[in-house]
C-alpha positions in Angstrom: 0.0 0.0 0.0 1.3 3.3 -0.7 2.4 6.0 1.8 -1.0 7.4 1.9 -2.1 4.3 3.9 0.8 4.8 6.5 -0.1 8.4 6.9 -4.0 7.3 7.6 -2.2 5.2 9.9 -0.5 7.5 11.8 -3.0 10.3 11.7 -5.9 7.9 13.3 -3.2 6.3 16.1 -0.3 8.9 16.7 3.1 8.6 16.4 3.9 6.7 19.6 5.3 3.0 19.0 3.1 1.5 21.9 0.0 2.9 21.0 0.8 1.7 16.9 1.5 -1.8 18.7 -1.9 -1.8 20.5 -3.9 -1.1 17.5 -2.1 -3.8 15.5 -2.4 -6.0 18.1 -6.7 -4.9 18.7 -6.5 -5.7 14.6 -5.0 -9.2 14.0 -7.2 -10.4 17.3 -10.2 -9.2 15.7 -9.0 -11.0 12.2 -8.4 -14.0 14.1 -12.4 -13.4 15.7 -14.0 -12.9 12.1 -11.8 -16.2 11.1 -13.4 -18.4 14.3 -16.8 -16.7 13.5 -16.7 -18.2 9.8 -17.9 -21.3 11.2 -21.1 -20.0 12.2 -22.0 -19.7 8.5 -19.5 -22.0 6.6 -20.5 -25.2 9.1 -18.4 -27.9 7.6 -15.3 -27.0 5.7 -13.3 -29.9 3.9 -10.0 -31.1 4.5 -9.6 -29.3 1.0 -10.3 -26.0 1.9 -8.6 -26.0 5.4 -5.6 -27.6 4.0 -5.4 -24.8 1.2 -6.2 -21.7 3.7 -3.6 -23.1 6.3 -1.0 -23.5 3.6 -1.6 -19.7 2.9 -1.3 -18.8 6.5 2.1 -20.7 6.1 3.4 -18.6 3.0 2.6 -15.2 4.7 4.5 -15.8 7.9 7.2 -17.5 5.8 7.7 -14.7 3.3 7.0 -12.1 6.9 9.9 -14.0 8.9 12.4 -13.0 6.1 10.9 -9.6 4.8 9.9 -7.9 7.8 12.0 -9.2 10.8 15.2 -11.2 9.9 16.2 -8.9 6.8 15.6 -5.5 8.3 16.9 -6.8 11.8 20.4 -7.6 10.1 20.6 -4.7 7.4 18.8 -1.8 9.2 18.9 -2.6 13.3 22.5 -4.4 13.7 24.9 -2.6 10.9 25.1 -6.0 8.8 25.7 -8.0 11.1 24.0 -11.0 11.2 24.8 -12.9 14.5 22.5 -11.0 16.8 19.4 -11.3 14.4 20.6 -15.1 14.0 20.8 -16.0 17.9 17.7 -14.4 18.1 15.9 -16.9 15.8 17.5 -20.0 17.4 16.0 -18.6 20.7 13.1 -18.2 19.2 13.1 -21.8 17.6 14.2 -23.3 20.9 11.9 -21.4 22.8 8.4 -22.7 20.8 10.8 -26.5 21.1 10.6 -26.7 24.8 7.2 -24.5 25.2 5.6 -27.0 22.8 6.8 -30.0 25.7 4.4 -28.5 27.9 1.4 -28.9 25.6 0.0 -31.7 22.9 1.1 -30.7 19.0 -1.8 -29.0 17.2 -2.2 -32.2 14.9 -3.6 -33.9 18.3 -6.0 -31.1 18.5 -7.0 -30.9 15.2 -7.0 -34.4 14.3 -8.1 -36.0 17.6 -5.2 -38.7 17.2 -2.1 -38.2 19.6 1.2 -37.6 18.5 3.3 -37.9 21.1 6.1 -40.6 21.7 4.8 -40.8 25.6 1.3 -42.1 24.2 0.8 -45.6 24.1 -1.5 -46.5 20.6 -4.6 -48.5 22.9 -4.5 -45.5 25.6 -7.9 -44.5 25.8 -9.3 -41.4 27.7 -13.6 -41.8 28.5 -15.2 -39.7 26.3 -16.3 -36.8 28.6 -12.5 -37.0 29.9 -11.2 -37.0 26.5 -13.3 -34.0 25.0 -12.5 -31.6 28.4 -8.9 -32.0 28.3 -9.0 -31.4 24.4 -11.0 -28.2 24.8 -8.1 -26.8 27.7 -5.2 -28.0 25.5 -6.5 -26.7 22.4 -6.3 -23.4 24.2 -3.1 -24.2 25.8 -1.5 -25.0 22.3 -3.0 -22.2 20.4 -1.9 -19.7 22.9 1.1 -20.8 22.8 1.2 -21.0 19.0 0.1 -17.1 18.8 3.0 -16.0 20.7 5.2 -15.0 18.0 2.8 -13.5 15.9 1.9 -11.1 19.1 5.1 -10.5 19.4 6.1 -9.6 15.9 3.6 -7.4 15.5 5.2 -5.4 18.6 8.7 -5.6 17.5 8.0 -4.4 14.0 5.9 -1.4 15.1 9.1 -0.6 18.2 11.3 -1.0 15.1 9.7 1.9 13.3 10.2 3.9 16.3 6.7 5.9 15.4 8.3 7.3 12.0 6.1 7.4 9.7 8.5 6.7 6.8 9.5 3.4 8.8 6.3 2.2 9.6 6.1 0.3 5.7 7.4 -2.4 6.9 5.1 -3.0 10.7 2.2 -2.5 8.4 2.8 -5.1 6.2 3.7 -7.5 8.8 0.4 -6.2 10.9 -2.1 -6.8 7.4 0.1 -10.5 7.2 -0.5 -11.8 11.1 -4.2 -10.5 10.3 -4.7 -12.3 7.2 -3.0 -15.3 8.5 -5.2 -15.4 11.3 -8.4 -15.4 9.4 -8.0 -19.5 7.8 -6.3 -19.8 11.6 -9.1 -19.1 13.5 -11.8 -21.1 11.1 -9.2 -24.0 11.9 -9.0 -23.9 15.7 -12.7 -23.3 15.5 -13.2 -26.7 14.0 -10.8 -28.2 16.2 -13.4 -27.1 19.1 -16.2 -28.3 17.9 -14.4 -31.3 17.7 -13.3 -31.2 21.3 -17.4 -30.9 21.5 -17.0 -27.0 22.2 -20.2 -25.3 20.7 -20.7 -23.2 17.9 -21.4 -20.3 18.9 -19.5 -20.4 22.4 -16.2 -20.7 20.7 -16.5 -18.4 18.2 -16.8 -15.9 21.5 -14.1 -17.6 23.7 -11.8 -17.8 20.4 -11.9 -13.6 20.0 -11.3 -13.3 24.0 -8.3 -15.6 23.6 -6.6 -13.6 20.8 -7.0 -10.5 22.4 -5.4 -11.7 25.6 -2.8 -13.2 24.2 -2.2 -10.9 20.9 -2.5 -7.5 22.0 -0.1 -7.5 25.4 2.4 -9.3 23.8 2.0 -6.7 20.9 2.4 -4.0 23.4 4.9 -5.9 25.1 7.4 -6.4 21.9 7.0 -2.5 21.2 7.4 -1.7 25.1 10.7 -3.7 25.1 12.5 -2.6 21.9 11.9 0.7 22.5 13.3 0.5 25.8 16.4 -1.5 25.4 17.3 -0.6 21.8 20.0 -3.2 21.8 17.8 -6.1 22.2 15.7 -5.2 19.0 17.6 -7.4 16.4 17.6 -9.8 18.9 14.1 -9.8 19.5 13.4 -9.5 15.8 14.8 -12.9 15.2 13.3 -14.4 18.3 9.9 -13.5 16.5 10.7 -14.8 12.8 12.6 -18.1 14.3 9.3 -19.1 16.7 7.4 -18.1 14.0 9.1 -20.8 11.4 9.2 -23.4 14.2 5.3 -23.2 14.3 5.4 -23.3 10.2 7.8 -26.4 9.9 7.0 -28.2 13.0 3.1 -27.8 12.8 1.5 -26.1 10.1 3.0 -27.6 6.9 3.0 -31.3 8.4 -1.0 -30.8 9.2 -1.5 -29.6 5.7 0.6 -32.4 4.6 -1.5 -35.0 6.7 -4.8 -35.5 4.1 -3.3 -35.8 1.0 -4.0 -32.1 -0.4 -0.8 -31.8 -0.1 -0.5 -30.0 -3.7 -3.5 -27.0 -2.9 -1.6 -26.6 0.4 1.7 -26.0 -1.5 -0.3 -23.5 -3.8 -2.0 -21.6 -0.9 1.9 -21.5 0.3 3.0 -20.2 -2.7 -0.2 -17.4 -2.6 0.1 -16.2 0.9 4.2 -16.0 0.0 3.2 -13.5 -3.4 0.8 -11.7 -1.5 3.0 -11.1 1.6 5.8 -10.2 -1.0 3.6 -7.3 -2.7 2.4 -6.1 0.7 5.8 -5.6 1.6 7.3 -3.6 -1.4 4.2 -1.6 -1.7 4.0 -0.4 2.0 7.8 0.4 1.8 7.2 2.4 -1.5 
């Protein structure tokens, strides 16, 4: 989008970092709400469908982990260098490793089939059992999940420091995290119901949860970059490497899982195109 965009931008929220991150942070949670609230009115999606909308997700926060936080963090935020923006994204990726311990892999909660190396094959949960600690680990995992994209969010709009001819780059990343959330919230939505969450009830609980998580960690990333200036490349990384861990370690192997394995690779290629032009036409 052109510099008229960023300028709407600024005149609506002010100049102040924080107060950008908020607002991007109040718009990819309510992105992620209007993607949980599709299932009110598109009831059964295919594996298809979700399998091609998730692969898009992918390709945006693929093409936004190189674009908007590990290229600017080593050209513009470390002088070249690239080892602070580098140990940040093995943080990052080791972080969202051992986090992901403490919770079952979204394929359990999507596909209702466990995972994990600890589960034995016959182990068998009754069925009341089974769908309660489904509905609290979904949240659990999703939470967790969202973390990065919070926090890039924050990071890119402390990056821009509130100058509006910086801010091309926070925007692009804020319109990717949204659009990515949309096909992310329809999914998580139909991961409830299979947990045996209603409708309608989730589609409520799923806005409440992005906005918890999303919009202080938002605030959070911009709080702390602006404050230690050091630690920005560093936390740029940390952002783009969590945010690939979740693409490689969850995403791409759920889209992989039904054998649409093809549309998912397309949707990859679509959200990578589409984060692509965002990015070059915000910075122009």
């Amino acid at each position: 989008m052109p510099f008229e965009f960023t300028a709407v931008f600024v005149r609506l929220v002010g100049e102040s970092p924080v107060v950008q991150a908020l607002a991007g942070g109040i718009i990819i949670a309510l992105m992620n709400l209007f993607g949980a609230s599709l299932v009110l009115v598109w009831r059964n999606p295919s594996e298809r469908a979700l399998d091609g909308m998730l692969g898009f997700a992918a390709g945006v926060m693929l093409a936004a982990a190189f674009s908007s936080l590990i290229i600017p963090g080593i050209e513009e935020y470390s002088g070249g260098n690239p080892l602070p923006t580098l140990i940040g994204v093995a943080i990052g990726a080791v972080f969202l490793d051992r986090a992901d311990t403490l919770v079952p892999h979204a394929h359990y909660l999507l596909t209702g089939s466990r995972r994990s190396d600890a589960a034995r094959p016959d182990e068998t949960l009754p069925v009341t059992d089974e769908r309660l600690a489904g509905v609290v680990l979904f949240v659990l995992a999703i939470t967790l999940h969202n973390v990065p994209e919070g926090l890039a969010v924050g990071v890119g709009f402390g990056a821009a420091g509130g100058e509006p001819a910086r801010l091309g780059s926070a925007l692009s990343l804020m319109i990717a995290i949204g659009l990515q959330n949309v096909p992310e919230g329809l999914a998580v939505s139909v991961a409830a119901i299979n947990a045996g969450l209603d409708r309608r009830l989730y589609a409520v609980v799923a806005g409440i949860r992005a906005g918890v998580v999303e919009i202080p960690l938002a605030v959070l990333g911009a709080i702390a970059v602006a404050t230690v200036e050091p630690l920005l490349p560093y936390a740029m990384g940390f952002a783009a490497g969590a945010m690939l861990f979740v693409i490689s370690d969850e995403i791409i192997p759920e889209t992989h899982r039904s054998g649409y394995e093809r549309v998912a690779t397309l949707g990859l290629m679509a959200g990578v195109i589409i984060m692509l032009y965002l990015d070059i036409a915000l910075a122009g």
